[in-house]
C-alpha positions as CSV (number, residue, x, y, z in Angstrom):
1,X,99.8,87.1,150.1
2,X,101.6,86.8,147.1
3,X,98.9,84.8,145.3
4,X,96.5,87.6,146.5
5,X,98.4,89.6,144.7
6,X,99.0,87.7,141.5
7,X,94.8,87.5,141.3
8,X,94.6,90.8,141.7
9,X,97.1,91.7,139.0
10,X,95.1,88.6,136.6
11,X,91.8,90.0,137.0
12,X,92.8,93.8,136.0
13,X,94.9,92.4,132.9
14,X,91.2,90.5,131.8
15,X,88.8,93.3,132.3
16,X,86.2,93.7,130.3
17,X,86.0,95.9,128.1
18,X,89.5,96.0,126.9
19,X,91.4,99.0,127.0
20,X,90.7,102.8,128.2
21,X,87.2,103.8,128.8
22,X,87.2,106.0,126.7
23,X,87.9,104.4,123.9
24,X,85.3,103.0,123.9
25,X,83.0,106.2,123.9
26,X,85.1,107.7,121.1
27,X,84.4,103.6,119.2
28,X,80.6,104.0,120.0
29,X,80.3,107.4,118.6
30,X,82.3,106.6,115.7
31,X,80.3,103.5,114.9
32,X,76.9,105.8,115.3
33,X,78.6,108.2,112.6
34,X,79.0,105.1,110.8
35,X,75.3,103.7,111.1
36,X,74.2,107.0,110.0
37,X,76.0,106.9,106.9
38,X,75.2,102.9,106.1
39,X,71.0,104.2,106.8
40,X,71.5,106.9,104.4
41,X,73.3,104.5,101.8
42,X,70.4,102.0,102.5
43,X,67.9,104.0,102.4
44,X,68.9,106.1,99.2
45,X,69.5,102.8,97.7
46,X,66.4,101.5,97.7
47,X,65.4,104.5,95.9
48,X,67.6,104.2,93.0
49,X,68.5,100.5,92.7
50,X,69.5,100.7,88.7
51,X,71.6,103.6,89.3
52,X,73.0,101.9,92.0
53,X,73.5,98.7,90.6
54,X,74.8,99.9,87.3
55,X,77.8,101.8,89.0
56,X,78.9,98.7,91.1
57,X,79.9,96.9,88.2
58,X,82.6,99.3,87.6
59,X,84.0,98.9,91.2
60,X,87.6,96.6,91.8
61,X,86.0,94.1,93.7
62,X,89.3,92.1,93.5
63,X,91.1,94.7,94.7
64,X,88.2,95.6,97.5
65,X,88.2,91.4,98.3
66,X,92.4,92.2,98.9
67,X,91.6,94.8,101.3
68,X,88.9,92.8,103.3
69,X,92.0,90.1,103.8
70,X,94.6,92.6,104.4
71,X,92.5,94.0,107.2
72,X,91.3,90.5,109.1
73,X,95.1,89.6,108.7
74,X,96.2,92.8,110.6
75,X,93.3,92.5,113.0
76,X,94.6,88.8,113.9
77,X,98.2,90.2,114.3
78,X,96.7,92.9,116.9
79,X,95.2,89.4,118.3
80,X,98.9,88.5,118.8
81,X,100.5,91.7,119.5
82,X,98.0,91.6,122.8
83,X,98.2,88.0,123.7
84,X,102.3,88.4,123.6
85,X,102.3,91.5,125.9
86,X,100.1,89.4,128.3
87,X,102.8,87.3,128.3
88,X,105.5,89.8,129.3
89,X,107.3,89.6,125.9
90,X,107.1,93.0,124.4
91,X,109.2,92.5,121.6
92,X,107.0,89.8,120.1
93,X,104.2,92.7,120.7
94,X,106.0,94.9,119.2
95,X,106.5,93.0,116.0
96,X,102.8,91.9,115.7
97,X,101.7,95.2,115.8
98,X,104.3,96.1,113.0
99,X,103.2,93.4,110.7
100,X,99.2,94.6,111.5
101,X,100.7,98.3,110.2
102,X,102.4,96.4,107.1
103,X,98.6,94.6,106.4
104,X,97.3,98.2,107.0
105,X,99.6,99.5,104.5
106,X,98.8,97.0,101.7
107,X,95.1,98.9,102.7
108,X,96.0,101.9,102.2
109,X,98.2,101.3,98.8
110,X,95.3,98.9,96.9
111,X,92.8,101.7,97.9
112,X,94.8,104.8,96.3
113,X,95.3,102.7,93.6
114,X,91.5,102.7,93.3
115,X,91.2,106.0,93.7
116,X,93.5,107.0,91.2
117,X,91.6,105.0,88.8
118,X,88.5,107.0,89.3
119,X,89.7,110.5,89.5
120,X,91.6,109.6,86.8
121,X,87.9,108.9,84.6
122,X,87.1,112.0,86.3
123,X,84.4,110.5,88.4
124,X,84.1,112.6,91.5
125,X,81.5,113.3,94.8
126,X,79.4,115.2,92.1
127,X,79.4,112.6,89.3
128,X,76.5,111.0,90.6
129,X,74.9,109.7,93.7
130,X,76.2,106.1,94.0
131,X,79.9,108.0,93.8
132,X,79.0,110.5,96.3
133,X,78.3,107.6,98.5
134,X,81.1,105.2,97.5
135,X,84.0,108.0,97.9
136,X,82.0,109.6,101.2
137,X,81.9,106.0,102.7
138,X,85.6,104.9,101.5
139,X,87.5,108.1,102.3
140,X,85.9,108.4,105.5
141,X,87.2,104.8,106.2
142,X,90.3,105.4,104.2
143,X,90.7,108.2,106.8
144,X,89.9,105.9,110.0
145,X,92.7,103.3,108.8
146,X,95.3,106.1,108.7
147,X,94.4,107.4,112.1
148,X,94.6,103.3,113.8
149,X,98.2,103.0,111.8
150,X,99.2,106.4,113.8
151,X,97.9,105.0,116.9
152,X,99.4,101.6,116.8
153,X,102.8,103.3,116.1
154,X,102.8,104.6,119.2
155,X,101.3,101.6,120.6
156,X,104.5,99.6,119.2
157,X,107.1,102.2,119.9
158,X,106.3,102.3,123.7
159,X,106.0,98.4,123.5
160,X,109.6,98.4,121.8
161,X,111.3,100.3,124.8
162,X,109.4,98.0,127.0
163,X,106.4,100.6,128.1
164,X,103.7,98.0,128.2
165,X,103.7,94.8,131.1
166,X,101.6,91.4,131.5
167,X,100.8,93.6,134.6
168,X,99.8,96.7,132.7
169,X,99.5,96.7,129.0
170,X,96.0,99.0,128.8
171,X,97.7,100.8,126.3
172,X,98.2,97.5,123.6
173,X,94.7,97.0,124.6
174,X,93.1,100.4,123.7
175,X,95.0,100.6,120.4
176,X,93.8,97.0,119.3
177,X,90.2,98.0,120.1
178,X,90.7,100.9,117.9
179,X,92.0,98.9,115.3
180,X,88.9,96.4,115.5
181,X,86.4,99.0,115.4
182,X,88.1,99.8,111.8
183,X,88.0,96.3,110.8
184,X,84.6,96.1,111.5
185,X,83.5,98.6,109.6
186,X,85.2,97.6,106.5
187,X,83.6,94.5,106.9
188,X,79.9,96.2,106.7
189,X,81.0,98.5,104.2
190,X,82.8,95.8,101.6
191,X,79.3,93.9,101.3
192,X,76.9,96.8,101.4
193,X,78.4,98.9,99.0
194,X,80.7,96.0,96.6
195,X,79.0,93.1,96.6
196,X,74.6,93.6,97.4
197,X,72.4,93.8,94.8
């Protein structure tokens, strides 16, 4: 009976997809908003490909190539944060998913610095179309990565008082996937808009 039970309990902490349902409706449309955006990038650069490339060059791509670590780094702490609640040790989970919101933070503080750099040239949504794009595209994101560092707060303050199980951790689960679907997107978005020609 007991290993009955224990099977039962393995094969709801492995389901696939991880994390709440809906999630994963809110990830889908979010990545459709997303698509959009990348066609219309695509397609508006293929109309003006000297404009285009012109403006790249004065992007950080250093600072752009520190973001694209900082967020696979956090996204393999998530990794951790959900492999240590599977194993019943929420503090471990907890302190994964506060490193992942320090790797989010060095995001967020490379990108204002970016910012501030532009506005401060007084380059803006109407300075041209390859702007409108790059600060459309980036704030939106910029927005995205503020919104997964609120959830996996909560995330880690719930696994800190012991909220989440190796019997019931959906919660670790949902937030992580959240936080994946923002990686992913920066890493479409880096190339596409830093780095192709």
């Amino acid at each position: 009976m007991t290993q009955a039970v224990e099977a039962i309990k393995l094969h709801d902490t492995n389901r696939y997809p991880p994390g709440d349902l809906a999630i994963w409706i809110f990830i889908l449309a979010e990545l459709s908003v997303f698509a959009a955006f990348f066609g219309a990038y695509a397609f508006t650069r293929m109309n003006n490909v000297a404009l285009f490339n012109e403006f790249q060059h004065h992007l950080d791509r250093e600072s752009a190539l520190i973001n694209t670590l900082a967020l696979i780094t956090s996204s393999y702490f998530v990794v951790r944060a959900v492999a240590a609640i599977k194993e019943n040790h929420h503090q471990l989970c907890f302190r994964w998913l506060i490193a992942a919101m320090g790797m989010g933070a060095v995001f967020l503080v490379v990108k204002v610095g970016e910012y501030a750099h532009h506005f401060g040239q007084g380059i803006n949504l109407s300075t041209n179309t390859f702007y409108m794009f790059y600060l459309s595209l980036t704030i939106f994101h910029f927005m995205h990565v503020i919104m997964g560092m609120v959830i996996l707060s909560a995330v880690a303050l719930k696994a800190r008082r012991g909220g989440y199980s190796a019997a019931e951790h959906t919660g670790v689960e949902t937030g992580a996937s959240y936080w994946h679907m923002v990686d992913l997107v920066w890493l479409i978005l880096f190339p596409l808009v830093y780095v192709m020609r």
